[in-house]
N, C-alpha and C positions, 0 to 999 in steps of 0.2 A: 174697737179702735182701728180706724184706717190709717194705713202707713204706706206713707208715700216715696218710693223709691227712683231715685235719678240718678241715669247716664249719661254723660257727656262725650259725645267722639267725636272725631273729625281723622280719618284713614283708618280705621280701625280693624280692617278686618282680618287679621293674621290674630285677633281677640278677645275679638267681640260676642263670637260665639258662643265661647265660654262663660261671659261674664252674663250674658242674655238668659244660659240654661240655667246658671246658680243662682239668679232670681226666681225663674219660674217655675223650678221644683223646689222651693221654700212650701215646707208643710200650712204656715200659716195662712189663712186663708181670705183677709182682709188687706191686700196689695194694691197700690195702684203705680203699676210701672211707666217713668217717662224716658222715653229717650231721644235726646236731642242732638242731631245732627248736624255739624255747619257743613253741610255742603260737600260731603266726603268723594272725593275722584276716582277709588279705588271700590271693590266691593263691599263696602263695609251697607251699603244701603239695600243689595241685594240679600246678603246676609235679614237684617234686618225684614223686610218684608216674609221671610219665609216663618214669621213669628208673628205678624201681625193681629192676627186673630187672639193671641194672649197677652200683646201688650200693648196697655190701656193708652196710652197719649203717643204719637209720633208726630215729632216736627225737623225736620230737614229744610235749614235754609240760613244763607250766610251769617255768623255774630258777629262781635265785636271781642272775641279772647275770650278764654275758660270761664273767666267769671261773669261773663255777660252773659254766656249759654248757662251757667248755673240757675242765676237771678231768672232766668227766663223759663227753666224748668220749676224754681221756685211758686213762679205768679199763676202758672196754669193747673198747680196740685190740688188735690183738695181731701189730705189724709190730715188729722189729727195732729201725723208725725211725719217727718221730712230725712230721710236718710239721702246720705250718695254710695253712689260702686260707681269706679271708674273703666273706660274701658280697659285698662291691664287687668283689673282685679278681679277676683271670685271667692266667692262665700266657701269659707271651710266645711258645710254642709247642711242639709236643709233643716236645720232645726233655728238657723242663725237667727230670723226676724220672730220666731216665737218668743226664742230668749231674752228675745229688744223687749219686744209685746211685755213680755212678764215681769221685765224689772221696771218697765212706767207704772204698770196695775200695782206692783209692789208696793216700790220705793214712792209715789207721788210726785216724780221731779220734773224739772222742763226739760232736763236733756239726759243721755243718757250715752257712754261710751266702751272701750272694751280696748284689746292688743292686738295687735297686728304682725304677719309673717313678711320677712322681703323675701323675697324666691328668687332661683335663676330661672330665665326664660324658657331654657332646654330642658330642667328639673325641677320639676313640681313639689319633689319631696324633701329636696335642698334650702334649709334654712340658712340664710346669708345672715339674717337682723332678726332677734327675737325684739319687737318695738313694745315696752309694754307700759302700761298706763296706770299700773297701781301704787308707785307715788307722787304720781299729780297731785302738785294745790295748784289754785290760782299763780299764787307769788312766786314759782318756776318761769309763768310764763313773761316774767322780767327779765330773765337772761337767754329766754330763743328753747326753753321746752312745754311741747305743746303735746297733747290727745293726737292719736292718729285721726287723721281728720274722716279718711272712708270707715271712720267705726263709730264716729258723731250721729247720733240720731237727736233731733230735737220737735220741739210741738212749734206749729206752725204758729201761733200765735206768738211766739218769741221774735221768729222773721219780722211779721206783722209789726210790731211793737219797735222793734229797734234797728229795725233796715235789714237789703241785702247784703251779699257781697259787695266791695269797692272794688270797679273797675280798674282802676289806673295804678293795680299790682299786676305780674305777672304770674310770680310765683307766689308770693306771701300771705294771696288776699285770705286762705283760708286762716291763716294766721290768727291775722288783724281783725279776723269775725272771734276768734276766741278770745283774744285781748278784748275786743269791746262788750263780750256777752259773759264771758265769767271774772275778770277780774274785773273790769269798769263796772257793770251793771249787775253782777253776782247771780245770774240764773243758777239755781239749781241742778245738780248732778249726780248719777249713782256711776260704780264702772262695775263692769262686768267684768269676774278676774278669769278671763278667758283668751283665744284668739281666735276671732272670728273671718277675717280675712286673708288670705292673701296677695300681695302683690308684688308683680313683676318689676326687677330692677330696670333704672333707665330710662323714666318718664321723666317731666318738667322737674317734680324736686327732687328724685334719684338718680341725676345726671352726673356728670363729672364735677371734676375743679373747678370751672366757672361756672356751671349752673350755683354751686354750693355757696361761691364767692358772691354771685349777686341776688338770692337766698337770702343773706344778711345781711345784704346793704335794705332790703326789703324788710326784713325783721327787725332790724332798728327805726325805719318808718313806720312801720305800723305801729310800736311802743312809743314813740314821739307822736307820733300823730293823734294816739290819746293821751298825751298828756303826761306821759310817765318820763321820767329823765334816765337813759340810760348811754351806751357806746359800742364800739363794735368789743372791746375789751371784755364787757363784761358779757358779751352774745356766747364769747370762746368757753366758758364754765362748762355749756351742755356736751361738750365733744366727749369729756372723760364717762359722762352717763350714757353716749354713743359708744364707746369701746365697751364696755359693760354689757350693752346689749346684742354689741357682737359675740361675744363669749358666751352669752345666753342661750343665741342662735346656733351655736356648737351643741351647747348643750343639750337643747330639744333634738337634736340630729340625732345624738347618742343615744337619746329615753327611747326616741320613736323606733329607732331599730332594735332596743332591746326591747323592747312590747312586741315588735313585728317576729323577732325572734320565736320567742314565750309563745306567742299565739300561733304561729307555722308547727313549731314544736307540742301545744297542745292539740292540736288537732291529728 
């Protein structure tokens, strides 16, 4: 099974670095890395070239917004399976796309998910958000709770079959692809009860108050836009399972240092 992995950036290089190596020291060894470039000002493309020789597709050239650079890394893949990393993020370590690998061969599904860390930018080891995805149904994703989206992996045939990303969101579009591939059109799913990523707070949808404000004005279109009847009222439900997973993010702070403890001490 080839699995196709996508990066999207535009200025990236204060992170790109990082997200570039945690791809390409993934053990498994059926990868096809893209990364798509709108036209970065800064060294983010210099960066990139000094990897060129391990990663398989590079396209540098102006889009039309994140989801238009997605769709575009989407059409020129040609793995089985379609993951993204974005440029904040990085793989908790190189076992992560095996573990993808082994629960399609497993479980048989078309897509396939897991949990996700928010970090601070300055400490990597600082959990802010435990985001975790093991009581996802579909019928959550009626009131604004969704899959971390950089832990989606899906068979490209699903693209294929039911479209890209919709342009004409900002923030939401990965959303509005969940709404229309597990609740509208019910693809198959396994999750992985792990965390496989981490990502830096402070991007498009971990931005402040207004980012979050127009966020929802975006996730009530997407639910309307297929069809479902909903408001910004009942959007507010998911906050209280946001503070929960703030707490959670405490809580892995505490485990890791008491393991970090135990293992300093046993040695």
């Amino acid at each position: 099974m080839k699995i196709s992995i996508i990066t999207v950036v535009l200025n990236g290089a204060k992170t790109i670095r990082r997200t570039i190596e945690s791809v390409l020291t993934q053990t498994y060894d059926n990868i096809e890395y893209i990364l798509i470039d709108g036209q970065s000002t800064d060294d983010t493309m210099h960066i990139i070239h000094e990897y060129q020789d391990k990663i398989s597709k590079i396209v540098s050239e102006q889009d039309h917004g994140l989801y238009a650079a997605i769709n575009k890394g989407i059409s020129i893949s040609t793995g089985d399976v379609i993951g993204f990393i974005h440029s904040d993020d990085f793989y908790l370590d190189n076992l992560v796309i095996q573990r993808v690998a082994d629960e399609f061969e497993k479980k048989k599904v078309d897509s396939v998910f897991a949990d996700l860390l928010f970090i601070k930018d300055d400490n990597f080891d600082k959990v802010l958000r435990y985001y975790s995805a093991k009581n996802f149904t579909p019928e959550k994703l009626t009131y604004g709770l969704m899959p971390p989206h950089p832990t989606f992996f899906v068979k490209k045939d699903v693209y294929e079959k039911y479209g890209g990303y919709k342009v004409d969101y900002k923030i939401a579009g990965d959303y509005e692809m969940f709404v229309r591939l597990l609740y509208i059109n019910k693809i198959t799913y396994s999750y992985i009860n792990l965390p496989i990523i981490k990502m830096r707070v402070g991007g498009l949808s971990t931005g402040g108050l207004k980012s979050k404000i127009f966020n929802n004005i975006e996730v009530v279109k997407a639910i309307r836009d297929n069809g479902i009847k909903t408001n910004h009222l009942v959007i507010l439900r998911k906050y209280p399972i946001k503070m929960i997973e703030i707490l959670k993010g405490y809580s892995y702070n505490i485990l890791a240092k008491v393991k970090s403890k135990k293992e300093n001490h046993g040695s």
